[in-house]
C-alpha positions in Angstrom: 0.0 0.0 0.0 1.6 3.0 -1.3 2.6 5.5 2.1 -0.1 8.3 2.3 1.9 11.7 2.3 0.0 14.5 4.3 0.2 17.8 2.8 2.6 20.5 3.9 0.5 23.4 4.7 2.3 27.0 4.4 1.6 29.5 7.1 -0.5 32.1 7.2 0.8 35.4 6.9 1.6 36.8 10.1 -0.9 39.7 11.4 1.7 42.1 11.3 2.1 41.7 7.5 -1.0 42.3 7.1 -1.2 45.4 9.0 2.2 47.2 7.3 0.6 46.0 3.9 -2.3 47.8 4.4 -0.5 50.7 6.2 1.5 51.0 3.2 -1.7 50.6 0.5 -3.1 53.4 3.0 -0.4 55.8 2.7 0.0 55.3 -0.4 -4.0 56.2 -1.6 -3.5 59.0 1.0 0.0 60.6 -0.8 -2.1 60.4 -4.3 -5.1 62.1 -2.9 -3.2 64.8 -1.2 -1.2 65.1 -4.8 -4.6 65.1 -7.0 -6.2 67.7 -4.4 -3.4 69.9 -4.6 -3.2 69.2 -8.6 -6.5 69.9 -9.2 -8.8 71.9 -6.2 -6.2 74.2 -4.5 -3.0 74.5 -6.6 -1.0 76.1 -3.9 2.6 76.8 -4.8 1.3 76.8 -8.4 2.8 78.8 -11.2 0.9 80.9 -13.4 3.4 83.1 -15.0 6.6 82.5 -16.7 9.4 83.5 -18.9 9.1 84.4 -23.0 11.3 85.4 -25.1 9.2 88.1 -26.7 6.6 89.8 -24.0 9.2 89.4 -21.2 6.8 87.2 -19.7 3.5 85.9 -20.3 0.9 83.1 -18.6 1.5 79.3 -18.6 -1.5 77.5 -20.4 -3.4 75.1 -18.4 -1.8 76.3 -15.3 -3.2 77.2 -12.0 -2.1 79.0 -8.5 -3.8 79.8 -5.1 -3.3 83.6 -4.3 -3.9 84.3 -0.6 -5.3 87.6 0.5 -5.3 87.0 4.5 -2.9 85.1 6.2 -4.6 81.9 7.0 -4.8 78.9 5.5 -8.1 78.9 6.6 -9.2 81.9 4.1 -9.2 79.0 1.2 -7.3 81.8 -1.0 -8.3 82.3 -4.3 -8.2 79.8 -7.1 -6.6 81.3 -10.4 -6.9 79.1 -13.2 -5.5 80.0 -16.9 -7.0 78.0 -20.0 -5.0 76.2 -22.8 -5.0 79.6 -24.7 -3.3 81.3 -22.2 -6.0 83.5 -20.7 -7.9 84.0 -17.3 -11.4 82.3 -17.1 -12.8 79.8 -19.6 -11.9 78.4 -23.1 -13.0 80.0 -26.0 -16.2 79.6 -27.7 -16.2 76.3 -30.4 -17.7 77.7 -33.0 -17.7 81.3 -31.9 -22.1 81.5 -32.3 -21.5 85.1 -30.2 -19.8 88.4 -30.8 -16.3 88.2 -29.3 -14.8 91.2 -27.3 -11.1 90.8 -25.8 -10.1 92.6 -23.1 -6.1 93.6 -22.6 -4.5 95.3 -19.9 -2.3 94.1 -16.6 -3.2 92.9 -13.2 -6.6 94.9 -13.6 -7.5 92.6 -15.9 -6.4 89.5 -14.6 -7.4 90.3 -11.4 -5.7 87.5 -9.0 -7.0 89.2 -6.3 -10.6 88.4 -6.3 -12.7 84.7 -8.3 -13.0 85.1 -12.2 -16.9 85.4 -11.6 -16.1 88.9 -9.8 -13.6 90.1 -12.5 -13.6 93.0 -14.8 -14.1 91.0 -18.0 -16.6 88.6 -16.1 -18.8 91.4 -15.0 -18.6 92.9 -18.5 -20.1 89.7 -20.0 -22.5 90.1 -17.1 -23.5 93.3 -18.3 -24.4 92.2 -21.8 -26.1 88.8 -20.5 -24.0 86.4 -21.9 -24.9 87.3 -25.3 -21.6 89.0 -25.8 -18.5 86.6 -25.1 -15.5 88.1 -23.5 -11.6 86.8 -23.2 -9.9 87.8 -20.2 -6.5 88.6 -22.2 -5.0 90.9 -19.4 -1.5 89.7 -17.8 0.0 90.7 -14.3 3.0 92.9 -14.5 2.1 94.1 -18.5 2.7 97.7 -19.5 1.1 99.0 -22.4 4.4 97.8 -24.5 3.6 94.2 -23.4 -0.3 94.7 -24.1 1.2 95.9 -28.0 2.9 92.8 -28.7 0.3 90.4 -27.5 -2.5 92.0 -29.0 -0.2 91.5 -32.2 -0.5 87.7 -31.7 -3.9 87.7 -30.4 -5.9 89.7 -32.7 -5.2 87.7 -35.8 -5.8 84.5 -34.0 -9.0 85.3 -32.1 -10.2 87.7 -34.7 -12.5 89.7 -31.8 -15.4 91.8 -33.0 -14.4 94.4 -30.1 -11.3 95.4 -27.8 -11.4 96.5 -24.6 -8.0 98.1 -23.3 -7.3 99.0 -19.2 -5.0 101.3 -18.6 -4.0 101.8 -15.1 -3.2 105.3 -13.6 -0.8 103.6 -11.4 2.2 102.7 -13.2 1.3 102.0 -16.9 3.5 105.1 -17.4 6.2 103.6 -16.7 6.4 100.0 -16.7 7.7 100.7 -20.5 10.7 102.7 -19.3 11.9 99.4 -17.1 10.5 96.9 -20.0 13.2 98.4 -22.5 11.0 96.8 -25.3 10.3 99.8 -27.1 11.8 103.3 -27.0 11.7 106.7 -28.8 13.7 107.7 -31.9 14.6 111.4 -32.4 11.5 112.5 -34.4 9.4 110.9 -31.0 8.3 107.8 -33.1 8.1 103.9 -31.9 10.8 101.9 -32.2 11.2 98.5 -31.3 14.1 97.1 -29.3 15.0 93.5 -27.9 15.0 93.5 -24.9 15.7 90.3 -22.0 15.4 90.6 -17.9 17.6 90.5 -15.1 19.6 87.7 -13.8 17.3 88.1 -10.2 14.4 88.4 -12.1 14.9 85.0 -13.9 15.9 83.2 -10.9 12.7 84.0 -9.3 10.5 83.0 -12.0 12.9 79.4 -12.6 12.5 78.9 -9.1 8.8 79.6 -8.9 8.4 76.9 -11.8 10.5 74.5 -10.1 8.1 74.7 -6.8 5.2 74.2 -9.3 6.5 71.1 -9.7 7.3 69.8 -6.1 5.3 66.6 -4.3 1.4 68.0 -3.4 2.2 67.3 0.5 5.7 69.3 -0.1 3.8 72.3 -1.6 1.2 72.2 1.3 3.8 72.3 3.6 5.4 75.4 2.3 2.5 77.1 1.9 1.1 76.6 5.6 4.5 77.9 6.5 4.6 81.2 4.5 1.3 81.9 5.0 1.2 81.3 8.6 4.4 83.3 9.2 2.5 86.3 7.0 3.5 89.7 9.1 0.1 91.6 8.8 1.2 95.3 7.6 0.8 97.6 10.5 2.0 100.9 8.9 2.4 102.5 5.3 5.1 101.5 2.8 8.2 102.5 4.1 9.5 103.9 0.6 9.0 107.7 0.5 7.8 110.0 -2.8 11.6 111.2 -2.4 12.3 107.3 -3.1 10.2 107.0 -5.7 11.4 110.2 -7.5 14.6 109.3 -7.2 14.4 105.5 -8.9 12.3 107.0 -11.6 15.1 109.5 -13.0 17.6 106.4 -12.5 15.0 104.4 -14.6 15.1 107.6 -17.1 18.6 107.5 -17.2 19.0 104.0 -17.7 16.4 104.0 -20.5 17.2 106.7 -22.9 20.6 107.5 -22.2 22.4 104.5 -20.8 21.2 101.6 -23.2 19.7 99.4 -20.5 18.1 96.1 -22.2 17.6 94.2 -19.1 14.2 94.7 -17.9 14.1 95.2 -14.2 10.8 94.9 -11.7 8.3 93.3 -13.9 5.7 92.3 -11.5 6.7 95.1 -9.4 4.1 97.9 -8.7 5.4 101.2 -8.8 3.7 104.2 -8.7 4.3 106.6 -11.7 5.5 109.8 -9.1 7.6 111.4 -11.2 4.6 112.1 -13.5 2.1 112.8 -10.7 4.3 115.1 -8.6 6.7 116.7 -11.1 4.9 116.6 -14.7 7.3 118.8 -16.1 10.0 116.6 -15.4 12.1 114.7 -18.5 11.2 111.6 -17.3 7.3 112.9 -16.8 7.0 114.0 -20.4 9.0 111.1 -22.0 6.5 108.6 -20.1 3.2 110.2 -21.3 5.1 110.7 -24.7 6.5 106.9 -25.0 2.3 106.3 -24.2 1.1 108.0 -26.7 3.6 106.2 -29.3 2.5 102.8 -28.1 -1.6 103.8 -27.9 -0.8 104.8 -31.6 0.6 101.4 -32.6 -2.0 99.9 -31.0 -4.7 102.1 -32.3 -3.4 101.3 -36.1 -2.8 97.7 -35.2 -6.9 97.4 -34.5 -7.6 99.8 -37.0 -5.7 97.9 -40.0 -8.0 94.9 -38.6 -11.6 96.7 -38.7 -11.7 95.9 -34.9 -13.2 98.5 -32.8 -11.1 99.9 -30.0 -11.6 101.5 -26.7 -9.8 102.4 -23.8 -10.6 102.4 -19.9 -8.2 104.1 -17.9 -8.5 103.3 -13.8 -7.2 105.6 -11.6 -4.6 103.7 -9.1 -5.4 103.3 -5.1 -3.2 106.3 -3.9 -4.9 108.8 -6.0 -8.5 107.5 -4.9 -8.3 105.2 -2.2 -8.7 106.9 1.5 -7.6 104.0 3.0 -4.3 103.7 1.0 -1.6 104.1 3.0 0.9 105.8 0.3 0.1 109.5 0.4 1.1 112.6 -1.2 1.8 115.7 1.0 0.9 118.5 -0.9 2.4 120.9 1.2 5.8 119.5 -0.2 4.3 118.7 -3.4 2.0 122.0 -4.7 1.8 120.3 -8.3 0.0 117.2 -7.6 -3.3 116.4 -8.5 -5.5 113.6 -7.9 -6.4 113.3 -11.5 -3.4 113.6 -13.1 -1.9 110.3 -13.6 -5.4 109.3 -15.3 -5.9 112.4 -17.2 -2.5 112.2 -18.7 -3.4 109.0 -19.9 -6.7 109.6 -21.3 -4.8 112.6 -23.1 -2.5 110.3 -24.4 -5.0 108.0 -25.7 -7.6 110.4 -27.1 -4.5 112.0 -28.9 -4.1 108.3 -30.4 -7.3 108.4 -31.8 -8.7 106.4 -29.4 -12.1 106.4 -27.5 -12.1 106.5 -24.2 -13.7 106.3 -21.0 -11.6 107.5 -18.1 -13.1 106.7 -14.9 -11.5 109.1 -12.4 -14.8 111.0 -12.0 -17.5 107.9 -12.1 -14.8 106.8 -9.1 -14.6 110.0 -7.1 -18.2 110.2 -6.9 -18.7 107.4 -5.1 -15.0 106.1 -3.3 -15.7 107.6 -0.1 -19.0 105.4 0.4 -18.0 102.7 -1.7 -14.8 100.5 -0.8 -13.6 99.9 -4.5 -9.9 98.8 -4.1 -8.3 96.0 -2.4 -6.1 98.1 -0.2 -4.6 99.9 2.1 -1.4 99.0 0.7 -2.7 97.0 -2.3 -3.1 99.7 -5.3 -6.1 97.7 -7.1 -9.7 97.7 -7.8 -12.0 94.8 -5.9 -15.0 93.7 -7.4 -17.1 96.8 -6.2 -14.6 98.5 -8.6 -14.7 95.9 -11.2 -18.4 95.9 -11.2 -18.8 99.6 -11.5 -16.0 99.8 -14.2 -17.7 96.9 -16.4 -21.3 99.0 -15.8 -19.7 102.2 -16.9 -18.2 100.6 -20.0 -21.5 98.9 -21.0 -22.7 102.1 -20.8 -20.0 104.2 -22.7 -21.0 101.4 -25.3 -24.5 101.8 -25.6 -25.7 103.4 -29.1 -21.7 102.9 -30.2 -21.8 103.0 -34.4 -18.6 101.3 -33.8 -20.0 98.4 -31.4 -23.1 97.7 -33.4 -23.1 93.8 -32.3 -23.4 95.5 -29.0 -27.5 96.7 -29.7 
């Protein structure tokens, strides 16, 4: 009888296997959630913006950022999201069944500061009902030299019916003096240099890339730290109008007389002082000259493409703000104005045979009841601004020959 051989049974994994397996599996689902949330719902750490070899800089398509206004974690921040076309807000209409109106200009129009629903170009296409689309085509940092060359791109590709352009009486003036993309010859007419940006300048946006690209808990982390270790401001900005004068005849200098090609402070606000406080400075009558140029260029660029132009100019948070915290003391500064920086631009832009709607006046009828900027030391409109802005520029549009898709 052939010897029965009992099986050999293998042992059952021990309990602790079974607990570091599932440990592991656990962690694991946990490290890809916390990546796809961060990914996805609340990029913090994100990048928006980066380098190009024509505008300076321009935004990332299909890229995404949080952009804290309070320093908490807790505030949820705000979600800013750029499409695959490179532009704040949603894609483009397929099959563009509406009248299309693009809207150019700096931070004012891509408003990080406050959701896309309570932005200037939002609130415009709220005005009109949806029956009008709008593209967000503003970029943070962007003088009216930057807003020239994209529009050159833009314009043929998006082929818009109408074109909104913000100007802001803040610094529009003279971001071109520190962009060293365009300049003026002899006879005051536009020409075009190549320009790149500072080594410091480059660093920060590689290395602002880079974190972009960290581990989703890594990118948490960081953020909980900055943001927690926020100093609230408790007092004005330290810089003085004496500062400010003082770097804008160095900027001067360095643009028309030095031949400076490396642009310097491009997401840097500064406020145009020189212009405001001493408008019969070289530097003063350069800037709203160099405008005018560029308003001209962009005046022809629309005009040789039968698209209708206006401008809007914003006045900045100093001149209209009373809770901004940078001030003018008239007493050592007899020729400022409120106005000024926004009338000088509205000059320069009617002079460019271009309509235009300058909003000093809607504002200062209603600033001192109506909290319209983000401030105190943060120069730009909220969406009590943004709202009125987009109602007044419906209404500058209404009956428009120009705008008839509009009626």
């Amino acid at each position: 009888m052939p010897e029965v051989q009992t099986p050999v049974l293998s042992k059952p994994p021990s309990k602790w296997r079974h607990r570091l397996f599932y440990s592991l599996l656990s962690l694991v689902v946990s490290l890809l959630a916390v990546e796809i949330f961060v990914r996805t719902a609340w990029p913090v750490h994100g990048c928006v913006l980066g380098l190009h070899g024509e505008y300076l800089h321009a935004p990332i398509p299909n890229s995404s950022t949080v952009q804290f206004m309070e320093p908490t974690l807790a505030s949820g921040g705000i979600v800013v999201r750029v499409n695959s076309h490179g532009m704040l807000g949603p894609e483009p209409d397929a099959g563009r069944k509406r009248p299309r109106v693009m809207v150019f200009g700096d931070s004012f129009v891509m408003s990080e500061n406050e959701p896309y629903a309570k932005t200037f170009a939002a609130q415009l296409g709220k005005q009109w009902e949806g029956r009008i689309e709008v593209l967000s085509a503003g970029v943070t940092g962007y003088g009216p030299d930057q807003t020239l060359l994209r529009m050159g791109e833009f314009l043929p590709r998006y082929e818009p019916d109408g074109v909104v352009l913000v100007l802001c009486g803040y610094n529009d003036l003279g971001d071109p003096i520190r962009n060293h993309l365009v300049h003026l010859d002899k006879e005051g007419e536009l020409i075009f240099s190549k320009a790149g940006v500072r080594a410091e300048e480059r660093d920060w946006f590689e290395e602002n890339l880079a974190d972009s690209k960290r581990w989703g808990l890594d990118r948490l982390w960081r953020a909980h730290r900055e943001v927690t270790g926020w100093q609230v401001a408790t007092r004005g900005n330290t810089a003085t109008m004496a500062d400010y004068l003082r770097a804008h005849r160095e900027d001067h200098l360095a643009h028309t007389e030095m031949g400076e090609t490396a642009a310097i402070g491009l997401l840097r606000d500064v406020y145009d002082a020189d212009v405001a406080l001493k408008p019969e400075w070289p530097s003063s009558r350069y800037k709203v000259r160099l405008m005018e140029a560029i308003l001209k260029e962009i005046a022809s660029l629309c005009r040789s493409a039968s698209i209708p132009l206006i401008a809007v100019v914003v006045p900045g948070g100093p001149d209209m703000d009373p809770e901004s915290w940078l001030k003018v003391d008239t007493k050592h500064y007899p020729d400022y104005k409120r106005d000024t920086l926004s009338n000088q631009i509205a000059g320069a832009s009617g002079r460019a045979g271009i309509q235009t709607l300058n909003l000093f006046s809607t504002f200062d009828g209603v600033a001192r009841d109506v909290d319209l900027y983000v401030g105190p030391v943060d120069p730009h409109w909220n969406a009590n601004g943004m709202g009125l802005g987009a109602e007044s520029c419906a209404q500058f549009l209404v009956g428009n020959r120009d705008w008839p898709f509009l009626n």
